[in-house]
C-alpha positions as CSV (number, residue, x, y, z in Angstrom):
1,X,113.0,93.9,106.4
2,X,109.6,93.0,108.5
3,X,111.5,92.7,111.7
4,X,113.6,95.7,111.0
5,X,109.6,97.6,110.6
6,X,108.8,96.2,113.7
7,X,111.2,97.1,115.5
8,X,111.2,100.8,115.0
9,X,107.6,100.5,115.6
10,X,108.1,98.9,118.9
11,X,110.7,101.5,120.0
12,X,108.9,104.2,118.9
13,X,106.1,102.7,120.8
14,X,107.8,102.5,124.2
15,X,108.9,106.3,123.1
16,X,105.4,107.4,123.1
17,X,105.0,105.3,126.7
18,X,108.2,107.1,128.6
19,X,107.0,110.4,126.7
20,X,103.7,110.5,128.6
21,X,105.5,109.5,132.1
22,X,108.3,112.4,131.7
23,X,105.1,114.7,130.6
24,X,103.6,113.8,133.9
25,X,106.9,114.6,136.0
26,X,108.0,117.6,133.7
27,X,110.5,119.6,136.1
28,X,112.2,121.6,133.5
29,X,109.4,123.9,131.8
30,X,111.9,124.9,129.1
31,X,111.9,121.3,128.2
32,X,109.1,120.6,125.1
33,X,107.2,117.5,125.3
34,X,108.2,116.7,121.4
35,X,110.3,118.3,118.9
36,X,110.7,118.3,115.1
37,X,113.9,118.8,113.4
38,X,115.2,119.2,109.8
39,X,118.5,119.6,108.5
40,X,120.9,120.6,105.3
41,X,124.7,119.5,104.5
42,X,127.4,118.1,102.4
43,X,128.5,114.5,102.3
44,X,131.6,112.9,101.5
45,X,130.9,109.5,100.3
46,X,133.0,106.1,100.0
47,X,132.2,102.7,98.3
48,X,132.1,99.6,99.1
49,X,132.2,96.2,97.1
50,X,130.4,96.9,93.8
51,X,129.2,100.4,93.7
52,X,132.5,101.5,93.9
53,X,133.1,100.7,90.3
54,X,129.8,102.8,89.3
55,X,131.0,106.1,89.5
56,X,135.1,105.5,88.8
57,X,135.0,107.2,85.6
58,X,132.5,110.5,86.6
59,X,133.4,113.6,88.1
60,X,131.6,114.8,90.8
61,X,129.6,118.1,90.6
62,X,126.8,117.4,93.3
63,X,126.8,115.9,96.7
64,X,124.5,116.9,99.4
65,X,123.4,115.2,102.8
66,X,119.5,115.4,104.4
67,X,117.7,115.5,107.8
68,X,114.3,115.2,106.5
69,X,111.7,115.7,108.9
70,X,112.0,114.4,112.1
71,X,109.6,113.8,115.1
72,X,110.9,113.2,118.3
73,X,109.3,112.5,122.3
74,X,110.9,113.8,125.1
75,X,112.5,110.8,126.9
76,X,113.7,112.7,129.8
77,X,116.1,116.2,130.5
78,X,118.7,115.1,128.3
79,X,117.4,112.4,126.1
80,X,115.0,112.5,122.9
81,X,113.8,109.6,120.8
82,X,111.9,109.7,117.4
83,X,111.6,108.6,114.0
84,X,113.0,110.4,110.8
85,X,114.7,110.1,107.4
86,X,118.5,110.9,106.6
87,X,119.6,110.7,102.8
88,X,122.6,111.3,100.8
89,X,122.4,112.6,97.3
90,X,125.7,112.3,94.8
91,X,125.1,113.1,90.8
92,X,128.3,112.7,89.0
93,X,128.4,113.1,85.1
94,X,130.9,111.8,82.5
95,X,131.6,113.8,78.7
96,X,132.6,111.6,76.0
97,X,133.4,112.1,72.2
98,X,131.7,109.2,69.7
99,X,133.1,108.8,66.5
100,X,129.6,106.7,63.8
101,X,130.7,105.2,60.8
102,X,130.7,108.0,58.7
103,X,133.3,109.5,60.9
104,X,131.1,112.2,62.6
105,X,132.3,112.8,66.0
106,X,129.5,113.9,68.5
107,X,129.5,114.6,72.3
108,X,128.1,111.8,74.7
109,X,126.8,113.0,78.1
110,X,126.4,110.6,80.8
111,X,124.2,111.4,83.9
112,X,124.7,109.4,87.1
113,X,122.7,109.8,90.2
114,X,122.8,107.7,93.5
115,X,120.5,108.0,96.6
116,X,121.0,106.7,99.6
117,X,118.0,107.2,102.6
118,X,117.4,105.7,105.9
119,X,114.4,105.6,107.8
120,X,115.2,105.1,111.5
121,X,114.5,105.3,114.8
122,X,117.0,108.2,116.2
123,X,117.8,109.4,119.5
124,X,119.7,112.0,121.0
125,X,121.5,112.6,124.1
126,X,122.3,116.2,125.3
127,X,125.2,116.1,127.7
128,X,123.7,119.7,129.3
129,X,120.1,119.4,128.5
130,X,117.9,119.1,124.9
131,X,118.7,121.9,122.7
132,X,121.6,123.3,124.6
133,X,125.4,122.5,124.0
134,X,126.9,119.4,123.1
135,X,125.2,116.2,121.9
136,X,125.6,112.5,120.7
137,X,123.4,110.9,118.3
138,X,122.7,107.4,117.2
139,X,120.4,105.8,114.0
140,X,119.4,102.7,113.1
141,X,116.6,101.4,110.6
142,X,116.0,100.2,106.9
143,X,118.1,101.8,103.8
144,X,117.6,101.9,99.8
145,X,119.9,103.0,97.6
146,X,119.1,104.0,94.4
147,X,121.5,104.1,91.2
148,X,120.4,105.5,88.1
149,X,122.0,106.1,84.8
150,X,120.9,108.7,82.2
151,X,122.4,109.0,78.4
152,X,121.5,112.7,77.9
153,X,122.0,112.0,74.0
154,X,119.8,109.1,73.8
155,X,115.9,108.8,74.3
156,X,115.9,105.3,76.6
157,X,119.2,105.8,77.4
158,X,118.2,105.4,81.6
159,X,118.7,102.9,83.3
160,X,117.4,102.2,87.2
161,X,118.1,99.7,89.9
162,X,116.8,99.9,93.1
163,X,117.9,98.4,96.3
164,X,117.1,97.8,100.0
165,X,118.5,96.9,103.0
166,X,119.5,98.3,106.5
167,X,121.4,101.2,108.1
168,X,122.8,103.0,110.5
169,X,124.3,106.7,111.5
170,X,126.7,107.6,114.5
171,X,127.5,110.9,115.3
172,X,127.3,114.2,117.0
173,X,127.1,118.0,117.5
174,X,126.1,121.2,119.1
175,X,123.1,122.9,119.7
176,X,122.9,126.4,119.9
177,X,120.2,127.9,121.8
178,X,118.2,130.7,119.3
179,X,114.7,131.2,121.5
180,X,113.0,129.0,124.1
181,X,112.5,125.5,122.4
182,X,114.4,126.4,119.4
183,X,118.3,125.5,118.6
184,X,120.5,125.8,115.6
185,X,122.7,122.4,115.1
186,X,126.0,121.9,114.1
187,X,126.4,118.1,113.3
188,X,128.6,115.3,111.9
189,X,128.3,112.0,111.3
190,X,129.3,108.7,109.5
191,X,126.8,106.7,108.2
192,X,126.2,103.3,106.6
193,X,124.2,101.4,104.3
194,X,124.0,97.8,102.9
195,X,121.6,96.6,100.4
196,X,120.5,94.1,98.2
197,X,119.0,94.2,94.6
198,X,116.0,93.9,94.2
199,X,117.1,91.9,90.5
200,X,119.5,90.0,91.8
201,X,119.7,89.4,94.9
202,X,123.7,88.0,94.7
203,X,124.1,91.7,94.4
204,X,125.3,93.9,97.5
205,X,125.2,97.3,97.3
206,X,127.3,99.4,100.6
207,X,127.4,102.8,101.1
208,X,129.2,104.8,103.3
209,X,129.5,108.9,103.9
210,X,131.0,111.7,106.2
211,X,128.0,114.2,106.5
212,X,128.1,117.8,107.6
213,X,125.4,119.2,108.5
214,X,123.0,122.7,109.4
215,X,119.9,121.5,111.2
216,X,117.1,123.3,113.4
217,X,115.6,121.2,116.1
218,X,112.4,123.0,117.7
């Protein structure tokens, strides 16, 4: 987990170093000298190894996918590198009747959420030029996923675990120029995650999704 920090804050380092170069050769004056970006999707999740028996007997009702604030340094026309946060979100929930010994039947409903965030160093290669046309994008950083279990009926029914790990996203888009310095992205991607518990650490969580999302880079 250390080197995986140190890394990103190396990268992002030598970011920050080609950043100020490029600044001094700028060419393109439509070209920014940093960009944030944010976006908003759905995500079609798959499971690996033992969380795929958490959520067998749930249905589905929520499942989104997240850009969360990114920050990126103009590498060169075509090229940006930053930090930011990507993050899956599934909540599933599962009705069941319970019969006590008196024979009263009552309706049992179980909550289960599981989170899934990356923070990474991401870049981005525009085959025109940043924030015009088609692009390519790669991630790579540290991951936790987070499982938790809630009995609606019960007072302590929760229970929590916690994980961490590494992982990684590979996709791609199109940007859609809406004013100077300002795009609207179309984007999909595949991303992993592996993680261990942080009880037992035998346990190895992996996560996997399909993510579509609506982003703004400006």
């Amino acid at each position: 987990m250390k080197s995986l920090i140190s890394l990103i804050i190396f990268i992002f380092s030598i970011t920050t170093f080609a950043n100020t170069v490029y600044n001094h050769n700028l060419i393109d004056k439509e070209t920014e000298s940093w960009y944030l970006m944010v976006g908003l999707g759905g995500s079609i999740p798959y499971y690996f190894d033992d969380l795929k028996g958490e959520n067998n007997s749930y249905e589905k009702y929520l499942s989104i996918n997240l850009d969360i604030l990114g920050i990126y340094l103009t590498i060169n026309e075509n090229i940006i590198l930053g930090v930011l946060g990507n993050g899956t979100s599934e909540r599933y929930e599962k009705n069941d009747i319970v019969e006590d010994i008196l024979g009263n039947k009552t309706k049992k409903v179980t909550e289960l959420d599981i989170s899934a965030v990356t923070i990474a160093v991401s870049a981005k290669y525009f085959i025109n030029k940043i924030n015009e046309g088609f692009f390519l994008r790669g991630d790579l950083g540290i991951s936790s996923i987070v499982i938790k279990t809630e009995d609606k009926t019960s007072l302590d029914g929760e229970r929590k675990e916690e994980t961490e790990g590494y992982g990684f996203l590979l996709g791609g888009g199109y940007a859609y120029p809406i004013t100077r310095g300002t795009s609207l992205l179309f984007s999909t991607n595949y991303t992993l995650r592996k993680a261990k518990s942080e009880v037992d650490k035998s346990r190895v969580l992996t996560h996997s999704a399909i993510n579509f999302t609506i982003g703004f880079l400006w």
